[in-house]
Residue, then its C-alpha position, 0 to 999 in steps of 0.5 A: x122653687x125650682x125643680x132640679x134633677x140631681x145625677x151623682x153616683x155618689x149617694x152620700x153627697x148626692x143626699x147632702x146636695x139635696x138636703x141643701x138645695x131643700x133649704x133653698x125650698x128646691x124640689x129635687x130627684x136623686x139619680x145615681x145611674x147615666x142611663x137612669x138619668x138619659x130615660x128621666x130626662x126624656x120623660x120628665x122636665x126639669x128647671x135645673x140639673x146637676x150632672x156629674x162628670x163620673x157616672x156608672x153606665x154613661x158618662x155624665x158628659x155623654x148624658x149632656x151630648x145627648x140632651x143637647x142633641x136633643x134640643x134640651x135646654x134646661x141649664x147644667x151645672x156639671x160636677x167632677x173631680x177633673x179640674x184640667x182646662x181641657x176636661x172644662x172645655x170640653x164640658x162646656x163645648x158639650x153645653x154646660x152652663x157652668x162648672x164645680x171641681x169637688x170638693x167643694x163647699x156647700x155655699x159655693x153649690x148654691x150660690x152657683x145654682x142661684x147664679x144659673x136660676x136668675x138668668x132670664x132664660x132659666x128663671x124670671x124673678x124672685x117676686x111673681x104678681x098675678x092679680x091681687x097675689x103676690x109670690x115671694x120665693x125667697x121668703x117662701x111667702x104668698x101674699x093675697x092683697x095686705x094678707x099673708x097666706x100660708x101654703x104648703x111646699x106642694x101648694x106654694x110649687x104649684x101656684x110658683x108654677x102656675x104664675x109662671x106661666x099665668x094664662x097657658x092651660x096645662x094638662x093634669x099629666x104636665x103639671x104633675x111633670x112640672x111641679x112633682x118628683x118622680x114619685x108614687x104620690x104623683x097621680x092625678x088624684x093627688x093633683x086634684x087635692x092639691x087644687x082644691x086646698x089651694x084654691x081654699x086658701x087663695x080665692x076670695x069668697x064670692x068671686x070666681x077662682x083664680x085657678x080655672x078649670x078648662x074642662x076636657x084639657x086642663x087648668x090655667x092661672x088667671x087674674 
């Protein structure tokens, strides 16, 4: 499950683009203004974003300038209606990762966006395994030994992200960044909860969690 911001003036099809990427069990941020979208992307992390070339107030290749100047590297996938070489080449000189001429079928998006997540810079692998869990984002399935464990979208996010990067500790703020959208649910509070259904669900009786608590800093994934 991967985190993507959405940048497209366009409302209509920016709500189409999510609703397809949320059956690939995407998260995604809706974003309609350039400059929205330079203060979401100095704030927040992201796994993938999709950029329009045409937007209100910035240009969505100026928005890509700025990000790489940055040092930014979360992979673009840019959009527009521009189809010349020249408007390509400058999109990609600019660092975008790959390129959509609208109009364009929804396969074609999610096909591509698949394409940019298996690349290994931007995503490692379809199926995680930490200990006795196994993670299967395809099938949107967790495993605990032979036993299937059911998990809700936020849950699955959070145990996708923490076997992502089992050992490290994150800080509340981080994980909320990571693995929430920019929206009013998102406070530590809520973070919390989440832990604890998911620690309920995952842990066997008797043994100590999976999901350490390091106490003044954060929370870790060990085996």
């Amino acid at each position: 499950m991967a985190k993507v911001l959405v940048v497209e003036d366009d409302v209509a099809l920016a709500k189409m683009i999510s609703d397809w990427l949320s059956l690939e069990h995407h998260k995604t941020e809706l974003i309609h203004d350039g400059a929205e979208a330079v203060h979401m992307l100095k704030v927040y992390d992201y796994d993938l974003i999709v950029l329009d070339w045409e937007l209100p107030g910035i240009m969505g290749v100026d928005i890509l300038k700025d990000f790489r100047g940055r040092g930014g590297l979360t992979p673009v996938l840019m959009l527009t209606g521009r189809g010349s070489i020249d408007d390509k080449e400058k999109g990609f000189d600019y660092g975008a990762d790959d390129y959509l001429t609208k109009p364009f079928h929804a396969k074609e998006l999610t096909a591509r966006l698949r394409a940019i997540l298996r690349r290994p810079e931007a995503f490692l692998g379809d199926v995680l395994r930490v200990g006795n869990l196994t993670l299967e984002r395809a099938n949107f399935r967790v495993m605990r030994g032979d036993e299937e464990i059911r998990l809700l979208p936020k849950e699955f996010a959070l145990l996708e992200f923490l076997m992502r990067n089992q050992g490290r500790v994150f800080a509340p703020e981080a994980l909320l960044n990571r693995v929430w959208v920019a929206e009013s649910e998102a406070t530590v509070d809520a973070l919390t909860t989440c832990i604890k259904r998911l620690r309920k669900k995952i842990d066997v009786e008797g043994l100590p969690s999976s999901i350490r608590t390091v106490h003044g800093v954060g929370y870790k994934l060990e085996a």
